[in-house]
MIROPA-259447 format. One line per field, with one value per residue (C-alpha): residue in three letters; x, y, z. Coordinates in nm, 2 decimals, decimal comma. Layout:
% residues N
r c(ALA;...)
x c(X;...)
y c(Y;...)
z c(Z;...)
//
This chain:
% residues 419
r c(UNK;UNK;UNK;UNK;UNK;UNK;UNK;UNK;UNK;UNK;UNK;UNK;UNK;UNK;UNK;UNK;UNK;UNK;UNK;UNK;UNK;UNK;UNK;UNK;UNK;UNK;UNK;UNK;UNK;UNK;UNK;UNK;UNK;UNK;UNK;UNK;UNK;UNK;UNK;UNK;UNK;UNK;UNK;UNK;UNK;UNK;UNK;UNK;UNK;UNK;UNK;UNK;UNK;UNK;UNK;UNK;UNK;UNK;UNK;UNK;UNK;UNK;UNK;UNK;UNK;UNK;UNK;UNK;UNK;UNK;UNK;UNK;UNK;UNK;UNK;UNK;UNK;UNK;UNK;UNK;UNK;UNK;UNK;UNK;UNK;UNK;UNK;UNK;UNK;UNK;UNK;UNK;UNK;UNK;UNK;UNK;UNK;UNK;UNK;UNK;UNK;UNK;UNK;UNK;UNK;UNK;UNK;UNK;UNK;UNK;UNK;UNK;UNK;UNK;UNK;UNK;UNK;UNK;UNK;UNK;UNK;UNK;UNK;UNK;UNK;UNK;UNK;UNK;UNK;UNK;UNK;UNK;UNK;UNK;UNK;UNK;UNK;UNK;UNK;UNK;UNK;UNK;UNK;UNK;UNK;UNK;UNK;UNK;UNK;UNK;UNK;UNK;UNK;UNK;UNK;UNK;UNK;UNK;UNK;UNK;UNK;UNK;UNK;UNK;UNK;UNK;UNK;UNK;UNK;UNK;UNK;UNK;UNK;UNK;UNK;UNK;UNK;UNK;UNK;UNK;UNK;UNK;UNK;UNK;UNK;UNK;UNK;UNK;UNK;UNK;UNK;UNK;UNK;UNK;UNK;UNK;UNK;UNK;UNK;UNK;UNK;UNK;UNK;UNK;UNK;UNK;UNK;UNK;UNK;UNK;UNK;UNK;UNK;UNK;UNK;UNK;UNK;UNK;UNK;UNK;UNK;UNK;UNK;UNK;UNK;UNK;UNK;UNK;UNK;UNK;UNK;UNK;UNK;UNK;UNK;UNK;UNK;UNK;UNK;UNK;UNK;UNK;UNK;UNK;UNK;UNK;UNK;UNK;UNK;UNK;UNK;UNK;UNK;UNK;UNK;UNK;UNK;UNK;UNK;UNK;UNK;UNK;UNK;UNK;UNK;UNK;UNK;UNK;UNK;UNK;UNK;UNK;UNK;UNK;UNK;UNK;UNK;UNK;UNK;UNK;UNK;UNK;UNK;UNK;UNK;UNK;UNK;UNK;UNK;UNK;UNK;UNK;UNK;UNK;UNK;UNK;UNK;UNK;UNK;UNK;UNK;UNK;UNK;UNK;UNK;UNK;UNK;UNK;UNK;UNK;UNK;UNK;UNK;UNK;UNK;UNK;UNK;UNK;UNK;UNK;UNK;UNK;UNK;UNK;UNK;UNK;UNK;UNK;UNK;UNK;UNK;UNK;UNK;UNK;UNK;UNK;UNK;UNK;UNK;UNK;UNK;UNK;UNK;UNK;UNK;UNK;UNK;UNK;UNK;UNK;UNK;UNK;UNK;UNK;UNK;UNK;UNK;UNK;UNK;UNK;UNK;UNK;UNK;UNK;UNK;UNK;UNK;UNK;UNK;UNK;UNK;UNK;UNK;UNK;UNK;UNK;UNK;UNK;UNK;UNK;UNK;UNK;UNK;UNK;UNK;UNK;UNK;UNK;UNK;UNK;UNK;UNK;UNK;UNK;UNK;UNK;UNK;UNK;UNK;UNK;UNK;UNK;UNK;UNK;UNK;UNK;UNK;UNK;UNK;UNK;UNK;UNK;UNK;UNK;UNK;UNK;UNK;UNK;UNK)
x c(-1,89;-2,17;-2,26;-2,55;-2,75;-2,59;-2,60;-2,47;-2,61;-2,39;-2,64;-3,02;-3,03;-3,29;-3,05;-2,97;-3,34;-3,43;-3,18;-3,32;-3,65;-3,56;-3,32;-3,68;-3,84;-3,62;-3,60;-3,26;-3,17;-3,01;-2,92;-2,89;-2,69;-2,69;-2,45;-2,69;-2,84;-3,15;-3,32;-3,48;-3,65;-3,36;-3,30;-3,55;-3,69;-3,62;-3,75;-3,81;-3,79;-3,98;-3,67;-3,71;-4,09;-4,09;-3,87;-4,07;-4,38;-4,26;-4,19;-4,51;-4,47;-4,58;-4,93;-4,75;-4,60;-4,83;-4,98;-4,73;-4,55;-4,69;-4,70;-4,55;-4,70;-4,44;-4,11;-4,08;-3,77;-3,82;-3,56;-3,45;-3,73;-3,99;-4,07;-4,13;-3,90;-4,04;-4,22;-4,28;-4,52;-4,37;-4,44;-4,77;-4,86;-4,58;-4,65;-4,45;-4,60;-4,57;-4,52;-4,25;-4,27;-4,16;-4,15;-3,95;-3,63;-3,71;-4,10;-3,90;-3,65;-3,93;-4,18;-3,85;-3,82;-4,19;-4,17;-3,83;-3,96;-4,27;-4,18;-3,82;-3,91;-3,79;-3,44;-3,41;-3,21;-2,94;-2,91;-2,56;-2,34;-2,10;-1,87;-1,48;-1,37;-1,43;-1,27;-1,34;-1,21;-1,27;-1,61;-1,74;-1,72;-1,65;-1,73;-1,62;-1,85;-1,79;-2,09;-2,15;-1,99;-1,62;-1,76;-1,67;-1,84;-1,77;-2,04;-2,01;-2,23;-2,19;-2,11;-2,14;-2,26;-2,15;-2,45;-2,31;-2,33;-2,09;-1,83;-1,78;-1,55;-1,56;-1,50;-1,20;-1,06;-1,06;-0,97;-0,73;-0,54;-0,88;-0,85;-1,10;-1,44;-1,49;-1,58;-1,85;-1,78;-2,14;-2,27;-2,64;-2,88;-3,22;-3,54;-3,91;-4,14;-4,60;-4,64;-5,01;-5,00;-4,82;-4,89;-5,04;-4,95;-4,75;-4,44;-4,11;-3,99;-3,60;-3,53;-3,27;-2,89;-2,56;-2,37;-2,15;-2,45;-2,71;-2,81;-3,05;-3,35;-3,54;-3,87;-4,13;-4,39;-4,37;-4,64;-5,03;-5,24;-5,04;-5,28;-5,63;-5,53;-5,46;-5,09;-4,82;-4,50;-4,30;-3,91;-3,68;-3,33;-3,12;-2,76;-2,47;-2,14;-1,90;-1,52;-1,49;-1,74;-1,95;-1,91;-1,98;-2,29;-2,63;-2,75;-2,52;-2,69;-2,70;-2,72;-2,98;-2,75;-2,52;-2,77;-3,06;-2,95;-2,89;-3,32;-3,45;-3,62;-3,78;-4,13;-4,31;-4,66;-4,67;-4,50;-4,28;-3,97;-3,81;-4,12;-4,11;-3,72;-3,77;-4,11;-3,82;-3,67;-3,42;-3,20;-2,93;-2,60;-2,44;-2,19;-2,19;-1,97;-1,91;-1,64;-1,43;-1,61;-1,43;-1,32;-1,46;-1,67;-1,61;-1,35;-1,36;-1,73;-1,72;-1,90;-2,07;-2,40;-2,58;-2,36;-2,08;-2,05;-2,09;-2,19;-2,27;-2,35;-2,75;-2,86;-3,04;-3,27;-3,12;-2,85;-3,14;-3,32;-2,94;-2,92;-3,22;-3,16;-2,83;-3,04;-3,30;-2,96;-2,77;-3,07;-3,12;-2,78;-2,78;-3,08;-2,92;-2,59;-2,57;-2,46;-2,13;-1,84;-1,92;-2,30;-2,09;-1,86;-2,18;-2,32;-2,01;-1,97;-2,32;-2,34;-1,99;-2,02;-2,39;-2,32;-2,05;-2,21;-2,45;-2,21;-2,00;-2,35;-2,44;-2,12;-2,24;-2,51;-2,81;-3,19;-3,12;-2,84;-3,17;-3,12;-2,77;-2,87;-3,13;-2,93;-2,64;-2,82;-3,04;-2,73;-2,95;-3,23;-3,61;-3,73;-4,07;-4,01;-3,78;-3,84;-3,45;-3,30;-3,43;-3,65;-3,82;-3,64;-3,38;-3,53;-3,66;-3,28;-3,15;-3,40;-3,41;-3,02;-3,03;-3,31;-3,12;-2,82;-2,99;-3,16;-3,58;-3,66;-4,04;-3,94;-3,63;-3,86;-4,12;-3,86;-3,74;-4,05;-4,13;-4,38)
y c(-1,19;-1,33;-1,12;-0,87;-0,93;-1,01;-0,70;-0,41;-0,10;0,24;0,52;0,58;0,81;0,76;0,49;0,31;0,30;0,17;-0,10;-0,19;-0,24;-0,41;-0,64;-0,70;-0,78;-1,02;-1,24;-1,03;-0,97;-0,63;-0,37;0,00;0,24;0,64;0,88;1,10;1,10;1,20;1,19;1,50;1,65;1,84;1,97;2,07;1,97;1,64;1,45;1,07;0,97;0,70;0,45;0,51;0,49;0,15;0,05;0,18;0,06;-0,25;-0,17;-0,04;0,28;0,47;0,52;0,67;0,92;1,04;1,16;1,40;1,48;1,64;1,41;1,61;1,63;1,83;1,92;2,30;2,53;2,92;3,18;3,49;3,66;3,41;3,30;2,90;2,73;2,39;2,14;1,76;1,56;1,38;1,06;0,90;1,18;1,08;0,69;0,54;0,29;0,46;0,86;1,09;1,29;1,59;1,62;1,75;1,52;1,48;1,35;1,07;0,99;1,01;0,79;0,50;0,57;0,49;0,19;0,04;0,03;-0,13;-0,40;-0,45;-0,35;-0,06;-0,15;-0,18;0,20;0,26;0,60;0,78;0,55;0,69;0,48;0,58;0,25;-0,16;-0,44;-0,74;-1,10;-1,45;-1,51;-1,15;-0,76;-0,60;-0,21;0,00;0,32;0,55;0,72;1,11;1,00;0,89;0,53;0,24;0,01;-0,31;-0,43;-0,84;-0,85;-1,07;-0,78;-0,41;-0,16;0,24;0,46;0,76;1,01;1,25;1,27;0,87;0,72;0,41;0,58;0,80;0,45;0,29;0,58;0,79;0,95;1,08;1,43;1,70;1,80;1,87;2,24;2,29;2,66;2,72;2,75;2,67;2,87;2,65;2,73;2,65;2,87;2,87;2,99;3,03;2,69;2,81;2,70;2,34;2,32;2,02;2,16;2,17;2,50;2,49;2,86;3,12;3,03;2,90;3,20;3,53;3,78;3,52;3,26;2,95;2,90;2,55;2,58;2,34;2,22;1,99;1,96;2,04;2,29;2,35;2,66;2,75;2,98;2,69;2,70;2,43;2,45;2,55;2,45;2,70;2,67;2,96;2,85;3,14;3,08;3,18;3,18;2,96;2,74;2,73;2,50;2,14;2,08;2,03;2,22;2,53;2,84;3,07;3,47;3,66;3,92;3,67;3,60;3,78;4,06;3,81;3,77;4,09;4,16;3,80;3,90;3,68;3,67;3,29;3,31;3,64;3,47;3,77;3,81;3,43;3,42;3,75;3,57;3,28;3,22;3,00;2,99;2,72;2,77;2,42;2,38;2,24;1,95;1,56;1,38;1,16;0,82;0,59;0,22;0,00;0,05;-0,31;-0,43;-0,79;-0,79;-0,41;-0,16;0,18;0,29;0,63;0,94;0,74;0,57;0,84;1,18;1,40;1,72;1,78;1,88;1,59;1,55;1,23;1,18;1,02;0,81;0,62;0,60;0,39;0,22;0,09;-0,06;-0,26;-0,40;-0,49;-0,67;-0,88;-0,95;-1,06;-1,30;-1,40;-1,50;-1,51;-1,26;-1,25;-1,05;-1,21;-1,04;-0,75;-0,74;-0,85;-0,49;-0,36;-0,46;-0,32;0,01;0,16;0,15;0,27;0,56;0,71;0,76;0,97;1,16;1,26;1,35;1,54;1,79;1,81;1,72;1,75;1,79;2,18;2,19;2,34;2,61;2,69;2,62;2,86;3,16;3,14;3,13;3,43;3,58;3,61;3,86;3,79;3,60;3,62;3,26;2,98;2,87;2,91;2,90;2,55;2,30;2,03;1,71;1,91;1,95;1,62;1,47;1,69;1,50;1,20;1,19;1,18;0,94;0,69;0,74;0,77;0,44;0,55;0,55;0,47;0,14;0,07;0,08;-0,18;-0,42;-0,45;-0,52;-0,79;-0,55)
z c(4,70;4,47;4,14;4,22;3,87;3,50;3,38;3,56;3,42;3,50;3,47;3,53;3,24;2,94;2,76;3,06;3,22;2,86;2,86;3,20;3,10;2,84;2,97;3,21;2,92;2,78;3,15;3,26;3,57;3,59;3,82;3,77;3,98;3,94;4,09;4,19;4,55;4,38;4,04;3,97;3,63;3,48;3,11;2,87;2,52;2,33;2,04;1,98;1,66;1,52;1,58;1,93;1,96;1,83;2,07;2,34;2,20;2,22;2,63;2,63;2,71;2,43;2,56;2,88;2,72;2,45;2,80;2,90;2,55;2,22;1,92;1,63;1,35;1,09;1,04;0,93;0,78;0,78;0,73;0,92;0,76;0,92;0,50;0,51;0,29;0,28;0,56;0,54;0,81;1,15;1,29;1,23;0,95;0,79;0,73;1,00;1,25;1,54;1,67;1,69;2,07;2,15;2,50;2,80;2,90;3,26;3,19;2,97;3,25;3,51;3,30;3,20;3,58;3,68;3,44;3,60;3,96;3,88;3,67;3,83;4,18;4,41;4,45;4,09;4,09;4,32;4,37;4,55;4,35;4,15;3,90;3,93;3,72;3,65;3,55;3,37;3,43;3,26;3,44;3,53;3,59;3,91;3,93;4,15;4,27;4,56;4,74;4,85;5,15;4,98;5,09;4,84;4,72;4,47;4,23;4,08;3,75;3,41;3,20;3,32;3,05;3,10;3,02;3,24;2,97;2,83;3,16;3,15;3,40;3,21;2,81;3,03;3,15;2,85;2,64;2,89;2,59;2,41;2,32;2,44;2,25;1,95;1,92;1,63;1,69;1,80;2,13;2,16;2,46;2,56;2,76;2,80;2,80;2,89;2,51;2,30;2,03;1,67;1,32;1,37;1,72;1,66;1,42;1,49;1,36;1,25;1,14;1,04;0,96;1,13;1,01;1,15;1,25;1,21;1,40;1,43;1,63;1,67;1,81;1,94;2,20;2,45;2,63;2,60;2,80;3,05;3,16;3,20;2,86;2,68;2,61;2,56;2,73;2,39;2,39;2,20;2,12;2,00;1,82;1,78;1,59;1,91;1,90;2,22;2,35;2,67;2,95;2,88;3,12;3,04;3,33;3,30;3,33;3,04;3,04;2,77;2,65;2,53;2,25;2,27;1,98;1,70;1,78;1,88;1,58;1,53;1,51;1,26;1,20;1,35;1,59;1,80;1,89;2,05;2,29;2,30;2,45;2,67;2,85;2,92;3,30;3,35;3,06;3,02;2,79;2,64;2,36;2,03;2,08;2,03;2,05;1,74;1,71;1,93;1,74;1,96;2,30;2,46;2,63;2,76;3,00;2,99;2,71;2,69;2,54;2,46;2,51;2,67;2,38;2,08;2,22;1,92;1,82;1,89;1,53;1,42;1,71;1,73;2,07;2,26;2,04;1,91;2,32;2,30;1,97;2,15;2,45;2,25;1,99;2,31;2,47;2,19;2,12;2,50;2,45;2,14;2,21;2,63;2,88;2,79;2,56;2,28;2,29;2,41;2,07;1,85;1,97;1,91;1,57;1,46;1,65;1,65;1,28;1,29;1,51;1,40;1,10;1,29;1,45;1,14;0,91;1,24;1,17;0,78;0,67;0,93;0,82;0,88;0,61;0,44;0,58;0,48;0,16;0,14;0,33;0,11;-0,21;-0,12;0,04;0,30;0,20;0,15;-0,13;-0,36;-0,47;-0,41;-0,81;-0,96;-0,58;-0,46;-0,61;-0,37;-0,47;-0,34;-0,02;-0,01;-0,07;0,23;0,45;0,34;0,33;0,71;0,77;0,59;0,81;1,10;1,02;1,07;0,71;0,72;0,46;0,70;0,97;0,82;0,67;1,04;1,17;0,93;0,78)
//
């Protein structure tokens, strides 16, 4: 059997359809097989840091979705009390080259999508395929799905590249010992909601406090007029310290009381979260997990990428822009050096390091540390002034702490570029 393309790519999700299109880009030819029998909008509210937008920029694809996502414009901390606590610009307002979207996950999926079949053609994505394992030899990768149907089927490629997300037949093959989650010991409830545009219609609102009796609630839009009234499409998500953790699917459904009372009385003069959450249908329930960062990710002509590779806990805003950081540093390394394992181990070599880091400032040290900061030193009650509590270098540092980690410092950013 003759190899299908060079590059094999396990999973149309948002890092795999970005490694497609730019493995396009760069002249290779490339496959990409999904298990699902069809691709349908699913989840809820993301961000793409500026990282990630310059990659897709470079696709051309930024103009595509400034169309169906909200461009933010600031980043803003509040406590329980609904009291702002300190807020910096986003994207373009904040110096960097190119913007920082907020936007629902499936209009990125189905605009990488829209982007793979006309550039790579209509076969490009085969759907119903579902990875169960792979192997590597001197001169290529074979991978082995198996359709709805129990039907197998064998796939010949240069190098194959798992991008099959957190449930990873290929990360479970190579890693068969690995031990389960990582429980944060917060579970995290998520919705989207037709809501009237708050403070400068373009914040992202991180509020309240991981702590017993608390909570945190993350707040932003994600799309523009979607009504005749005006409103956005406003994604919330509501975090509660829990002894045991949810189920670990992004699609799991989620119950109201099981949250709803650490909120009830959220009713700020910018914006009433409580009526917000209440006006909400279809609530989904997820855990705060990741996983311990693996050493390595490639094995011979195999490797993983995005949340197969280094699923972390979401408090950064980050999981899907390192997914398509990981594409564009795999493509070039792949024009670079060949289709082969030593591109393979190159990308290696750069992004295990890179993302772990990532995952382990995710567990400590995230942007809304701020928060904690705040809540402990007020011991939780209102404040007239945040002079003797916290200056703003402080809250600067805290910030800019986990840009530099995350790698989309706006100077990182423009040495990369040649700026």
């Amino acid at each position: 059997m003759s190899k299908e393309c060079e590059v094999a790519v396990i999973g149309a999700g948002i890092g795999g359809l970005t490694l497609a299109l730019a493995l396009h880009d760069a002249g290779i030819s490339c496959r990409v097989y999904e298990a699902v029998p069809e691709l349908r909008p699913l989840g809820v509210g993301i961000n793409v840091l500026p990282h990630a937008t310059k990659v897709l920029g470079r696709l051309g694809l930024n103009e595509r979705l400034a169309q169906v996502a909200v461009a933010t414009k600031e980043a803003a901390f509040f406590n329980r009390h609904g009291q702002l606590i300190y807020r910096e610009p986003s994207g373009v307002a904040a110096g960097y080259a190119t913007p920082q979207f907020s936007i629902h996950r499936g209009d990125l999926q189905t605009t990488l999508l829209e982007a793979v079949r006309e550039r790579l053609g209509d076969d490009a994505v085969v759907l119903d395929r579902k990875c169960v394992g792979a192997s590597s030899s001197d001169d290529e990768a074979i991978v082995d799905f198996v359709d709805s149907d129990d039907r197998a089927y064998a796939v010949r490629a240069s190098v194959a590249v798992a991008c099959d997300g957190l449930h990873s037949a290929l990360r479970k093959q190579f890693y068969p010992d690995e031990g389960a989650p990582r429980y944060s010991g917060v579970n995290m409830w998520r919705g989207a909601v037709h809501w009237k545009p708050f403070l400068s219609g373009a914040t992202m609102v991180r509020a309240g406090a991981l702590v017993p009796g608390v909570g945190k609630m993350v707040v932003y839009p994600i799309r523009d007029n979607v009504d005749e009234q005006g409103r956005q499409l406003v994604n919330w998500v509501a975090e509660i310290n829990a002894p045991q953790p949810a189920r670990r699917d992004w699609n799991g459904a989620g119950r109201l009381e099981d949250f709803f009372p650490a909120f009830a009385d959220w009713h700020f003069d910018w914006l009433d979260v409580a009526g917000m959450i209440e006006s909400t249908e279809g609530i989904l329930q997820f855990p705060m997990v990741d996983q311990d960062p693996l050493p390595r990710w490639t094995f011979g002509r195999l490797t993983l990428l995005g949340d197969a590779a280094h699923p972390m806990v979401p408090r950064g805003s980050n999981g899907a822009g390192q997914a398509i950081v990981d594409a564009d540093v795999l493509s070039a390394y792949l024009v670079d050096i060949g289709v082969g394992p030593e591109a393979l181990m190159a990308y290696d070599r750069e992004r295990v390091k890179a993302t772990g880091d990532v995952v382990l400032t995710n567990r400590k040290a995230p942007p809304d540390k701020i928060l904690q900061v705040v809540h402990e030193r007020t011991n939780g009650q209102p404040f007239t002034s945040l002079a003797g509590i916290i200056d703003e270098a402080e809250l600067q540092s805290i910030t800019a702490s986990y840009k530099q980690v995350a790698g989309y410092t706006v100077k990182g950013l423009e040495a990369s570029s040649g700026a």
